[in-house]
Biopython code that builds the backbone (N, CA, C, O; Angstrom):
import numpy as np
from Bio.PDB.StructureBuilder import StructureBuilder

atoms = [
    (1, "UNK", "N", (0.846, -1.179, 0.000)),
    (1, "UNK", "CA", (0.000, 0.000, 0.000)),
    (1, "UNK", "C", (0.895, 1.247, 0.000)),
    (1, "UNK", "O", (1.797, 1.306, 0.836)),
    (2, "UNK", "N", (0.703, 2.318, -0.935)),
    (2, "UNK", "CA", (1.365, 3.405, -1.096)),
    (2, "UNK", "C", (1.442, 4.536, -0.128)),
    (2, "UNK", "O", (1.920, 5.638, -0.398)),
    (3, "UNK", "N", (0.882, 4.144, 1.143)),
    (3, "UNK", "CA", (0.159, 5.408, 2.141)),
    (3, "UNK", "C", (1.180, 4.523, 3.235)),
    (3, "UNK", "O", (1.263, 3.309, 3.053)),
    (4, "UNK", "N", (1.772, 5.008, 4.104)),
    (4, "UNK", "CA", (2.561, 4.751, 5.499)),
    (4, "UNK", "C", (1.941, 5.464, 6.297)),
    (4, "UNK", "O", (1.792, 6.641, 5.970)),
    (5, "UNK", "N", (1.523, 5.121, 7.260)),
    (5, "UNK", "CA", (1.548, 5.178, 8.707)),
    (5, "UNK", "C", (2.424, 5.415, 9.403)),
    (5, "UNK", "O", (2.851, 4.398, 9.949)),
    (6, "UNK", "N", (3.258, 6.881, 9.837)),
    (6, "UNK", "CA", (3.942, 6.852, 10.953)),
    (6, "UNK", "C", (3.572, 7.143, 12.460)),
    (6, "UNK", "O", (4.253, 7.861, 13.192)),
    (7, "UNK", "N", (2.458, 6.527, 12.820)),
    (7, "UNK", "CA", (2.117, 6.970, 14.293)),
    (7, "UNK", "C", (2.931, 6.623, 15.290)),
    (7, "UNK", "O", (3.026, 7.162, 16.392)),
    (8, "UNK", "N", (3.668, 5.466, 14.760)),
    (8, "UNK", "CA", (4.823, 4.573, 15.912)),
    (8, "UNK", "C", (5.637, 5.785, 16.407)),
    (8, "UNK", "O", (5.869, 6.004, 17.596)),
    (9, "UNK", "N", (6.146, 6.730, 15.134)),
    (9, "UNK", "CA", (7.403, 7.573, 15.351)),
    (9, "UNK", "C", (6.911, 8.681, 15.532)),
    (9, "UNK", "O", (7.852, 9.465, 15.411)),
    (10, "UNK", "N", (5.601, 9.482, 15.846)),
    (10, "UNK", "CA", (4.877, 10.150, 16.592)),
    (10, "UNK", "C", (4.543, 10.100, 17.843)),
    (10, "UNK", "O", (4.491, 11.100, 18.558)),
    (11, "UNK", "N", (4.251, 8.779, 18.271)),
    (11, "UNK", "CA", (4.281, 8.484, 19.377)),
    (11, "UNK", "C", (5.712, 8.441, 20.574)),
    (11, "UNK", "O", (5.892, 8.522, 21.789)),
    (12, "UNK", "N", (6.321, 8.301, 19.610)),
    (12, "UNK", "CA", (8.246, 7.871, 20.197)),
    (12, "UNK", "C", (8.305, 9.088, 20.472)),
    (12, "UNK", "O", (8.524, 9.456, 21.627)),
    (13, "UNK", "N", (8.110, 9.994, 19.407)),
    (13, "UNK", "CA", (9.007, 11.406, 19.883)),
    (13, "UNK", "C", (8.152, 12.359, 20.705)),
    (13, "UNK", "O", (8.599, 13.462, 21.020)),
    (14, "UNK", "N", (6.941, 11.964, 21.057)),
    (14, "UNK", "CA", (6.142, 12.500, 22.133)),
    (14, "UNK", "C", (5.968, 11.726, 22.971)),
    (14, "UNK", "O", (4.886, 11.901, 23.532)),
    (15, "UNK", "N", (7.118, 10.096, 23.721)),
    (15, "UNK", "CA", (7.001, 9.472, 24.821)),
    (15, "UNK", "C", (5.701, 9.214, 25.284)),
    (15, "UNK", "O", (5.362, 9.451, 26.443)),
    (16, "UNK", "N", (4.842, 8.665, 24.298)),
    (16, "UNK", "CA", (3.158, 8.699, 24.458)),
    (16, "UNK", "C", (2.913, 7.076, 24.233)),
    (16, "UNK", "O", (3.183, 6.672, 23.102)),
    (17, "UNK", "N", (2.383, 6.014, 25.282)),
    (17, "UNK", "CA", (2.132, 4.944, 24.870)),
    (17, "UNK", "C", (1.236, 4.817, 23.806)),
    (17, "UNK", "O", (0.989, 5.816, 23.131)),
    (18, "UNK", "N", (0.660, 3.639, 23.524)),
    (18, "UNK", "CA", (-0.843, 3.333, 22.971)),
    (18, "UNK", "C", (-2.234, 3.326, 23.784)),
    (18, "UNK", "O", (-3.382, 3.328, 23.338)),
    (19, "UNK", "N", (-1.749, 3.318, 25.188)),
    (19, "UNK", "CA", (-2.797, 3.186, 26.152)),
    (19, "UNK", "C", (-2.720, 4.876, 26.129)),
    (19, "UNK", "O", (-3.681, 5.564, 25.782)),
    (20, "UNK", "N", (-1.821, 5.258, 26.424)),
    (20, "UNK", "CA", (-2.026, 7.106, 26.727)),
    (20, "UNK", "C", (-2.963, 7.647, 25.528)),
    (20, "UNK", "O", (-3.984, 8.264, 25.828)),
    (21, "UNK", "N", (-2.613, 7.412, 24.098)),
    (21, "UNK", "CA", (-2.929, 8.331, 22.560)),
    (21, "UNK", "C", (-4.540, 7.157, 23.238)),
    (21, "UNK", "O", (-5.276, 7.991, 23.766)),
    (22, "UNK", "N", (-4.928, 6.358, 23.319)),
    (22, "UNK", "CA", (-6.437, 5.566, 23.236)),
    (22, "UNK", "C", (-6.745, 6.698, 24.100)),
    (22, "UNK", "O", (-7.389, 7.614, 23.588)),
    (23, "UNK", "N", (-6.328, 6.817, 25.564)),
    (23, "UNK", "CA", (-6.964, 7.622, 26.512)),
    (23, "UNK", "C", (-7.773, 9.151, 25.948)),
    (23, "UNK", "O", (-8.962, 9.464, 25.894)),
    (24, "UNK", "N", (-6.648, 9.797, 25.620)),
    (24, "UNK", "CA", (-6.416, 11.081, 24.762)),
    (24, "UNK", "C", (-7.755, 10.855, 23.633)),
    (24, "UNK", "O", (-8.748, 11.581, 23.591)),
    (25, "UNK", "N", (-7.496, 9.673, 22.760)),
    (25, "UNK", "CA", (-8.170, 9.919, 21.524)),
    (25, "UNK", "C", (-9.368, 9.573, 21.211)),
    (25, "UNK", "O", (-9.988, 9.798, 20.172)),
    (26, "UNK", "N", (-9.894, 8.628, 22.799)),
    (26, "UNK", "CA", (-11.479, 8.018, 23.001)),
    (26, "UNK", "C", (-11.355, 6.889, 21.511)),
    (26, "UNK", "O", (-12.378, 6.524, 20.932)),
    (27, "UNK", "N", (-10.114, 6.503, 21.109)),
    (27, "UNK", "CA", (-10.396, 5.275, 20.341)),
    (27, "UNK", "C", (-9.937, 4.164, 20.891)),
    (27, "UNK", "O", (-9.053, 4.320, 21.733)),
    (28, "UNK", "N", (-10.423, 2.665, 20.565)),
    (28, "UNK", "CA", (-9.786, 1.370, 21.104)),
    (28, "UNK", "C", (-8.528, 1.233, 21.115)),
    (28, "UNK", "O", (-7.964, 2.010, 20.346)),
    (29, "UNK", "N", (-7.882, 0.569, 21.668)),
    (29, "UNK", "CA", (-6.462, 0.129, 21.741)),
    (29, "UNK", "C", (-6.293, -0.686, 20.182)),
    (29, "UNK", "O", (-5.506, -0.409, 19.277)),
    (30, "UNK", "N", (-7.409, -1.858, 20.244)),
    (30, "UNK", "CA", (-7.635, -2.848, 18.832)),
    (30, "UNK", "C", (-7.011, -1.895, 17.459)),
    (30, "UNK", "O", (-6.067, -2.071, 16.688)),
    (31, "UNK", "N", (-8.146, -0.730, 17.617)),
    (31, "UNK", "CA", (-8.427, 0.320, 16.667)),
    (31, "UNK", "C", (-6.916, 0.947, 15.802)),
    (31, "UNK", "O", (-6.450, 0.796, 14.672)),
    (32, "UNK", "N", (-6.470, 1.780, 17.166)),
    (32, "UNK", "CA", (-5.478, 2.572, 17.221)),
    (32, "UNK", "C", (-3.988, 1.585, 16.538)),
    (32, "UNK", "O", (-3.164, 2.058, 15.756)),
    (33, "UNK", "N", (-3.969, 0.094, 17.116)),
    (33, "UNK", "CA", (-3.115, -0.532, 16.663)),
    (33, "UNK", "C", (-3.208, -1.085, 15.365)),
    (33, "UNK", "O", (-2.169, -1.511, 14.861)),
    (34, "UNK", "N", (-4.432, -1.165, 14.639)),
    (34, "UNK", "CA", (-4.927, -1.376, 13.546)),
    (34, "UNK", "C", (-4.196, -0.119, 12.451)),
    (34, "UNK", "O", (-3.708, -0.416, 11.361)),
    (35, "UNK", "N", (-4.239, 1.047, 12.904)),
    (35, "UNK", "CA", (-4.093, 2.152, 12.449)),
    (35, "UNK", "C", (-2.294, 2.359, 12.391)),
    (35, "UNK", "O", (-1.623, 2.508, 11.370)),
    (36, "UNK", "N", (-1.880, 2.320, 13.587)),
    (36, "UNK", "CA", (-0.218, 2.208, 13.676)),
    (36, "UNK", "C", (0.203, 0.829, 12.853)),
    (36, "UNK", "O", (1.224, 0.942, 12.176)),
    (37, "UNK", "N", (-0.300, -0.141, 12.837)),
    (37, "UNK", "CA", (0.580, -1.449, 11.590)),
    (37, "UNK", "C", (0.283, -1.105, 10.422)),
    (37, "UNK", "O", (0.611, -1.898, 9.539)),
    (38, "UNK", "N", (-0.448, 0.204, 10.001)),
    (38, "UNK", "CA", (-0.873, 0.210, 8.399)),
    (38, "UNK", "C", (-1.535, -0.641, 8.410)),
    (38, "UNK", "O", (-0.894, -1.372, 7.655)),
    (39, "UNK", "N", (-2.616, -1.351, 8.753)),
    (39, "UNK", "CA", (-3.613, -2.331, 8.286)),
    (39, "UNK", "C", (-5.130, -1.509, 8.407)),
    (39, "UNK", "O", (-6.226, -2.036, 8.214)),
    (40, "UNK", "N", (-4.965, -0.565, 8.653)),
    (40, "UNK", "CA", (-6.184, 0.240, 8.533)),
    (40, "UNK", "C", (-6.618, 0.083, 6.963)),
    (40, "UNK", "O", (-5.704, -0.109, 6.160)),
    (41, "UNK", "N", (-7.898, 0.152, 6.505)),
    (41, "UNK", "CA", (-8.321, 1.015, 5.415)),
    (41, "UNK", "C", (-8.687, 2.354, 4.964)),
    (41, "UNK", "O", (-8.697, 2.927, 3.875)),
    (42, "UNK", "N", (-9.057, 2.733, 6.454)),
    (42, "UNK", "CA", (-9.604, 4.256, 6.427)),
    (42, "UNK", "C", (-9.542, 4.368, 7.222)),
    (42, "UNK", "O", (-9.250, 3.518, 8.063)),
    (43, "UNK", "N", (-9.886, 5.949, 7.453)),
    (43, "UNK", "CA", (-9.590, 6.250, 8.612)),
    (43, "UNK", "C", (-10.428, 7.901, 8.879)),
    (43, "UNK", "O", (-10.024, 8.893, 8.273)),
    (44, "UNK", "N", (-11.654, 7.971, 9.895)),
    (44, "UNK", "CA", (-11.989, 9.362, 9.936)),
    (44, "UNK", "C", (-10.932, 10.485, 10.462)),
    (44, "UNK", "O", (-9.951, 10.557, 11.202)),
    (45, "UNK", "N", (-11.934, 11.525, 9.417)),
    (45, "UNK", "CA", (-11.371, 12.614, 9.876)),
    (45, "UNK", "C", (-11.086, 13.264, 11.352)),
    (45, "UNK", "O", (-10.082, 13.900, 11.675)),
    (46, "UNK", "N", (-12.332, 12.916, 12.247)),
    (46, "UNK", "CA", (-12.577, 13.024, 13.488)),
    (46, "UNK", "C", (-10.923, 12.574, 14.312)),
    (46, "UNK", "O", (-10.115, 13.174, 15.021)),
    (47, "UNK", "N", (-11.033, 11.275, 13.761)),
    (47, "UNK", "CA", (-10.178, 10.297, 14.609)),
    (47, "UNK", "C", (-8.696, 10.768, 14.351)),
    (47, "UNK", "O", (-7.755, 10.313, 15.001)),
    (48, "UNK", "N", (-8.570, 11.602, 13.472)),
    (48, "UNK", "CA", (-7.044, 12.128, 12.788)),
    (48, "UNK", "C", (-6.986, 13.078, 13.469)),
    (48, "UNK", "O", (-6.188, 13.222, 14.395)),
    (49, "UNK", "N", (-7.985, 14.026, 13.047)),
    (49, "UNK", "CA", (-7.875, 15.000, 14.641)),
    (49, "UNK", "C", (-7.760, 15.193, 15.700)),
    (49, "UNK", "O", (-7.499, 16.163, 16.411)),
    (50, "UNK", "N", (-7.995, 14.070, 15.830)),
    (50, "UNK", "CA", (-7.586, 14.294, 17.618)),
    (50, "UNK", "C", (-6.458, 13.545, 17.857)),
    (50, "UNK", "O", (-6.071, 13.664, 19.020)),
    (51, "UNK", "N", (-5.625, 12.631, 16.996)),
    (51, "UNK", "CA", (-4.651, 12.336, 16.959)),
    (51, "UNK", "C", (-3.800, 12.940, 17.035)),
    (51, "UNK", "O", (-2.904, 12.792, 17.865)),
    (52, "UNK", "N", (-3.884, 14.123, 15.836)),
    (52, "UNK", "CA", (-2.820, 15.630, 15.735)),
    (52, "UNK", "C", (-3.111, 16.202, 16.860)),
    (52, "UNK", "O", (-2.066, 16.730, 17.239)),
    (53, "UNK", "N", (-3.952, 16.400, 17.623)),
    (53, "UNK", "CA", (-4.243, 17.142, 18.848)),
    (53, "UNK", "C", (-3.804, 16.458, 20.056)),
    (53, "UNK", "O", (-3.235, 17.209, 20.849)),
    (54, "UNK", "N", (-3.913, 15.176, 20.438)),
    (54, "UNK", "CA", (-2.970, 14.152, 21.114)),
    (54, "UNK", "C", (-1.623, 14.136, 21.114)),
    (54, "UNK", "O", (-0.910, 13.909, 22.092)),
    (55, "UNK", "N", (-1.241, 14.400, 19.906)),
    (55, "UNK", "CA", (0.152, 13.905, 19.541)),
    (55, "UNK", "C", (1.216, 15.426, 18.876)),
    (55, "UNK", "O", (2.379, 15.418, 18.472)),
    (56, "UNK", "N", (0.087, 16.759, 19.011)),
    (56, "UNK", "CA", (0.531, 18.376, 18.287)),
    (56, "UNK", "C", (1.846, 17.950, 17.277)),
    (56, "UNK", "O", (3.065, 18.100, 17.190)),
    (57, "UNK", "N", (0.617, 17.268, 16.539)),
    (57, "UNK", "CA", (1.173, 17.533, 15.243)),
    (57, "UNK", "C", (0.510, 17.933, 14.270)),
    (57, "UNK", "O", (-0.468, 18.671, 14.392)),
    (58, "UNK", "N", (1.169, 17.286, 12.630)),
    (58, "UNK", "CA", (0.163, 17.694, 11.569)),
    (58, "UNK", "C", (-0.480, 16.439, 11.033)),
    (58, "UNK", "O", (0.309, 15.494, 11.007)),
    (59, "UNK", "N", (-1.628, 16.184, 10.622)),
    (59, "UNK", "CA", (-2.116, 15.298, 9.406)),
    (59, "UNK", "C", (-0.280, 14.296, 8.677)),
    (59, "UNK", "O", (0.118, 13.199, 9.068)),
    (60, "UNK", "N", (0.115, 14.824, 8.055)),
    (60, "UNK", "CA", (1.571, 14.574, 7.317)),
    (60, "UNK", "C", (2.559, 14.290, 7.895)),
    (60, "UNK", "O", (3.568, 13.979, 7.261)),
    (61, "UNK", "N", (2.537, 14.324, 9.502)),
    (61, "UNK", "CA", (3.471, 14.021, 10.300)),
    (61, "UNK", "C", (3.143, 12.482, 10.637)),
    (61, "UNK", "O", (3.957, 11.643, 11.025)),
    (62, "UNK", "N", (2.083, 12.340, 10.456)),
    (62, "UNK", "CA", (1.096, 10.859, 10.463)),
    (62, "UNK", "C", (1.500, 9.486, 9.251)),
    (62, "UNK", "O", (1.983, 8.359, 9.366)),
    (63, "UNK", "N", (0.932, 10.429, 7.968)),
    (63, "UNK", "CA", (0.438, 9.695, 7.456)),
    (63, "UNK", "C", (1.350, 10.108, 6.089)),
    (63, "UNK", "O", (1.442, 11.328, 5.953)),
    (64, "UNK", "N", (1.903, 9.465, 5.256)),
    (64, "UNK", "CA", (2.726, 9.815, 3.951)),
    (64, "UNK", "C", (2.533, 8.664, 2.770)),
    (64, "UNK", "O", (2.434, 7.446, 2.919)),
    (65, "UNK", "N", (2.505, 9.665, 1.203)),
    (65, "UNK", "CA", (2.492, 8.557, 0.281)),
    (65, "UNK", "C", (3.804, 8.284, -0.393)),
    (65, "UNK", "O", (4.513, 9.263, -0.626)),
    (66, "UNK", "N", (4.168, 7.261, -0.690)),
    (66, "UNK", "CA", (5.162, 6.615, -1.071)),
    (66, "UNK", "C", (5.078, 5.634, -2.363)),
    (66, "UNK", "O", (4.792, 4.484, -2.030)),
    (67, "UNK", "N", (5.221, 5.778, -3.462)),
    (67, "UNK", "CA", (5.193, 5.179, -4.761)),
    (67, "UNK", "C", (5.779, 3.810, -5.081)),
    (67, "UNK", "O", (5.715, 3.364, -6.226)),
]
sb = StructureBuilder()
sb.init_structure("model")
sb.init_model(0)
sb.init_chain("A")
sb.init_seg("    ")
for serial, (resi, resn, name, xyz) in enumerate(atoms, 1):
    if name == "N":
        sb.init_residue(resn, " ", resi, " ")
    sb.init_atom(name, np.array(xyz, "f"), 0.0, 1.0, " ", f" {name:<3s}", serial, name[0])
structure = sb.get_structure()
């Protein structure tokens, strides 16, 4: 898939578990880890937002395409 997921290295450089960003982001642990392995398909807007707001970043600090 041409889209990466970097939440792992969002999370690293803001010392933020997966239990902390779930707390923060009112999403599942299941969910959130679904989302960090790239096995997501989609993903709301809602749920990105508050990610960047969890994690003060951007959308692109997240998520990148790769050819």
């Amino acid at each position: 898939m041409p889209i990466i997921v970097n939440l792992d290295v969002m999370m690293a450089k803001r010392k933020m578990s997966l239990n902390e960003l779930s707390e923060h982001v009112g999403v599942t642990l299941s969910n959130l880890s679904i989302l960090k392995t790239g096995k997501a398909k989609a993903v709301r807007f809602s749920t990105l937002e508050a990610i960047c707001k969890a994690l003060d970043c951007q959308p692109g600090d997240i998520l990148e395409f790769e050819e």
